[in-house]
C-alpha positions in Angstrom: -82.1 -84.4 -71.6 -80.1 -81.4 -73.1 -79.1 -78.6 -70.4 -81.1 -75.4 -70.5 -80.1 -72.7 -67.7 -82.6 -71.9 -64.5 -81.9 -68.5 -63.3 -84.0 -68.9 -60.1 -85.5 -65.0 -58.3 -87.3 -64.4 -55.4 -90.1 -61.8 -56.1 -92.3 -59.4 -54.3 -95.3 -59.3 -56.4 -95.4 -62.2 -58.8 -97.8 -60.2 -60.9 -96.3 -57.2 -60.9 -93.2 -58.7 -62.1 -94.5 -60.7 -64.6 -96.6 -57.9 -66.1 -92.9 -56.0 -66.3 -90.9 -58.7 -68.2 -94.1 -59.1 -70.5 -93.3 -55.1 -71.4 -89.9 -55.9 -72.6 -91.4 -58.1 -74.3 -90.9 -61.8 -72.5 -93.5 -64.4 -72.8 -93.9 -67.4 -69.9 -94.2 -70.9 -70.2 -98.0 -71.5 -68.4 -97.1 -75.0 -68.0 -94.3 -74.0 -65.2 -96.6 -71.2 -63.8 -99.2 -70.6 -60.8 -99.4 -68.4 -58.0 -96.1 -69.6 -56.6 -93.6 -69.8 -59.6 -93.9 -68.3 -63.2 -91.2 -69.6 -65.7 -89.8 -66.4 -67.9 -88.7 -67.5 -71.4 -85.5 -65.7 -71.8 -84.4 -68.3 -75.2 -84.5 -71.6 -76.4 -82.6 -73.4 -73.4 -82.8 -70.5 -70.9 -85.3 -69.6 -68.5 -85.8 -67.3 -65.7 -88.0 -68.6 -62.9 -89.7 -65.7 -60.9 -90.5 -67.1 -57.5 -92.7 -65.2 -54.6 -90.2 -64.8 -51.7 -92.1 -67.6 -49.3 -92.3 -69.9 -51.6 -88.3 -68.8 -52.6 -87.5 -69.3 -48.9 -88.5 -73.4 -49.1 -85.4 -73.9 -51.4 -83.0 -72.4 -49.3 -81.8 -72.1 -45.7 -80.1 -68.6 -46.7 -81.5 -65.0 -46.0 -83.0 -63.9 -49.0 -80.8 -60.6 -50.7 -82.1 -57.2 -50.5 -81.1 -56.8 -53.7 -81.5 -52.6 -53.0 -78.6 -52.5 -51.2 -76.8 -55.9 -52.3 -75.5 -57.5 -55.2 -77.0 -60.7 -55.6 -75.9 -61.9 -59.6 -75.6 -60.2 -62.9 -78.0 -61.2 -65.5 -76.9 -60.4 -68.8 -78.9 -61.3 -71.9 -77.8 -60.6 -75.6 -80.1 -59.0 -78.5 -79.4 -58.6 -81.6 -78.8 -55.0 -82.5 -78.3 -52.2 -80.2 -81.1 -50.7 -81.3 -82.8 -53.9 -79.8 -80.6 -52.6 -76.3 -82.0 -48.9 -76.4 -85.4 -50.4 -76.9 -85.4 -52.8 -73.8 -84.4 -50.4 -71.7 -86.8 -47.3 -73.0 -89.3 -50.4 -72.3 -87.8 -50.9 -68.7 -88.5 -47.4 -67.7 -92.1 -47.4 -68.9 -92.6 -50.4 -67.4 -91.6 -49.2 -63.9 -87.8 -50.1 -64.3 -85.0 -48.5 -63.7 -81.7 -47.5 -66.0 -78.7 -48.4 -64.0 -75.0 -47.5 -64.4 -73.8 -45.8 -67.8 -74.0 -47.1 -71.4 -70.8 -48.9 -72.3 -69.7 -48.8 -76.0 -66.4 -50.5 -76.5 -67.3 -50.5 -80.5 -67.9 -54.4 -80.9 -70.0 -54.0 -77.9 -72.7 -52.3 -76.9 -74.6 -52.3 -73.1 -77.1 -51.3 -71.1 -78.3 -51.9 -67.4 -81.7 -51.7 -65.6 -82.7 -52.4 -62.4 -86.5 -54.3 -62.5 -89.4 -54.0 -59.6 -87.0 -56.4 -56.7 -84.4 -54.8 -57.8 -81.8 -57.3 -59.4 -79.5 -56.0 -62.1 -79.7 -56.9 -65.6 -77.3 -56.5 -68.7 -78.8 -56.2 -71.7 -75.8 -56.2 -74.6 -75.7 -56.6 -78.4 -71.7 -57.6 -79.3 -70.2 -58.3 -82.9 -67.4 -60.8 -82.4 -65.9 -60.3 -85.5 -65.3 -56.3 -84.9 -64.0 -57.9 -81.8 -60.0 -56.7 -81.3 -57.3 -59.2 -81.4 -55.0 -59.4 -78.1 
């Protein structure tokens, strides 16, 4: 089996957040969804699974983050131009979202960050490696 990448949240609204990620333009894998779980397709081997906070709190002994007030994790997903970057998040604001922090551009790379519905904080970055500097 090859390794593909999990990135496991606890959601209020299942719906609601799956109805945001479908705005920015994220499909879901209906074999790994139900009212419980639905399984984001983020890229070939990564996956995001949005999880309803009970069902969340059967996998872990832990207090689940208020991710308001808390940071929980980074998420940080490449695109392939920054126009693709403005795009996401002009699609996270209409989708309910929120824009987060200032825009970074160091030249090679280029980022954004939103806050979804529960929100957790995601990077959204297009980077050129070979405008990258030398150190």
């Amino acid at each position: 089996m090859e390794t593909k990448i999990f990135l496991n949240l606890p959601v209020k609204e299942l719906n609601k957040s799956m109805q945001f990620f479908t705005q920015l333009g994220f499909s879901f894998n209906p074999k790994f969804t139900d009212d419980k779980a639905a399984c984001m397709i983020i890229g070939d081997k990564s996956f995001s699974m949005l999880i309803t906070e009970e069902f969340y709190k059967t996998f872990t002994h832990k207090t689940i983050c208020d991710a308001s007030n808390n940071s929980e994790v980074l998420i940080s997903i490449s695109v392939e131009s920054r126009e693709k970057v403005d795009e996401m998040i002009a699609n996270v604001v209409k989708a309910g979202g929120s824009e987060y922090m200032e825009t970074k551009d160091y030249g090679w790379m280029y980022h954004r960050c939103f806050l979804d519905l529960d929100h957790h904080h995601w990077e959204v970055f297009y980077m050129d490696e070979s405008q990258m500097p030398v150190s």
